[in-house]
N, C-alpha and C positions, 0 to 999 in steps of 0.2 A: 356184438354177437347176436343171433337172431336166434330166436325162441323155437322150440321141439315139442311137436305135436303128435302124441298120437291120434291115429283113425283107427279106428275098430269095425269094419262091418263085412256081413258074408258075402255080400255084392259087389263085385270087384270097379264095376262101372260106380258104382255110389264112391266107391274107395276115390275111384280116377278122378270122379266131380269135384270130389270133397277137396282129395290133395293138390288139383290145380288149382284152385281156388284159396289155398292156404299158401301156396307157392311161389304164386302170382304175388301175392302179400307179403312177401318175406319171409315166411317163416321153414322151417328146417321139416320134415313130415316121415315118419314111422308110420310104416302100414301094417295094422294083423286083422285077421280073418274071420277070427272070433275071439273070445275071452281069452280062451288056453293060449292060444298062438299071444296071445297079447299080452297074457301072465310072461310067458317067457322070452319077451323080447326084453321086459324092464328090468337089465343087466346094471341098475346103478346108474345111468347115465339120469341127466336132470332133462324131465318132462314136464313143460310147465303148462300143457293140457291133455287132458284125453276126450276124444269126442267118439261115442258109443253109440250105435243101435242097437236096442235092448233085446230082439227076435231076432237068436243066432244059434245055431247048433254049438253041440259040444258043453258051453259056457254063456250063457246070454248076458246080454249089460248088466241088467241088476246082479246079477249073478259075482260079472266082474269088479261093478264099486265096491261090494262086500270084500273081494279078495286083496280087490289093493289096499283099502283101508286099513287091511290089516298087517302090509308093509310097513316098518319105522319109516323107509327112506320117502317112499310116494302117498301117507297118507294123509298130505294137507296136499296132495296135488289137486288141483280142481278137477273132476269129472261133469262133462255135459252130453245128456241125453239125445242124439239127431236119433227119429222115429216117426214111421206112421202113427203109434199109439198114440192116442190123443186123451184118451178115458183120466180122467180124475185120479181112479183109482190105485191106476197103473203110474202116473205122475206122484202120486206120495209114497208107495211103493220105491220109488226113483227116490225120490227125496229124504224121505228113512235111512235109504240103504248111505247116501252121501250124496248124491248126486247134487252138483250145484246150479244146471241149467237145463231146460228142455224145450228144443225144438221139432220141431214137426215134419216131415215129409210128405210132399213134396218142398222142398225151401229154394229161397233165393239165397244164391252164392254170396251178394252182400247182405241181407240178412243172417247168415252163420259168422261171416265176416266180423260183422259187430258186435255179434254175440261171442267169440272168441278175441274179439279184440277187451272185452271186460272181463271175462276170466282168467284171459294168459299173462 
C-alpha cells in the first residue's frame, strides 16, 4: 500500500509540482489550499506526511503544525516545511512549533523527493 501525503499551499501550480513529483513516486497525494482547508481534510484517514508552505492566507504553516499537533490521531505525523523563507528565525519558529523538516523554494523535485522519502 503506498503512503498519503498531504500538500498544503496557496499556489495551486506549486500544488501541481509538488503532487506530480510525489506521484510519480508512488505515493497517494491530498491537496489543500491552506491550513483550514487542510485542518479539514484530516478526516482520520492515516497521513504519513504533510508538506506545508508556511505564507498562506486564512491559516499559514506554522499556524497549521500547531493545530495538528494538537490532534491525538495526527500529532507524531511528520510535518515538513517547503518555502521561500530561508531566515533562521523563521526555521526555529517552524521547528518549535513541530515541524520536522525544511525546504526552501525554489527546489528540485528530487531533492523534496528525498526529503520526503526520510520522513514518510
Amino acid at each position: 500500500m503506498s503512503k498519503t501525503i498531504m500538500v498544503v499551499d496557496d499556489s495551486s501550480s506549486i500544488r501541481q509540482v509538488i503532487s506530480i513529483a510525489l506521484k510519480g513516486a508512488g505515493y497517494e497525494v491530498i491537496e489543500a489550499c491552506d491550513g483550514k482547508d487542510a485542518l479539514s481534510k484530516l478526516t482520520g484517514q492515516k497521513i504519513h506526511l504533510i508538506v506545508s508552505d508556511v505564507n498562506m492566507p486564512n491559516l499559514d504553516g506554522i499556524g497549521l503544525v500547531k493545530e495538528v499537533k494538537q490532534h491525538p490521531q495526527y500529532k507524531f505525523t511528520p510535518i515538513m516545511m517547503l518555502t521561500t523563507e530561508s531566515g533562521e528565525a523563521k526555521k526555529q519558529e517552524g521547528k518549535s512549533a513541530g515541524a520536522k523538516g525544511w525546504l526552501v523554494k525554489p527546489f528540485q523535485p528530487n531533492a523534496l523527493l528525498s526529503a520526503v522519502a526520510k520522513l514518510a
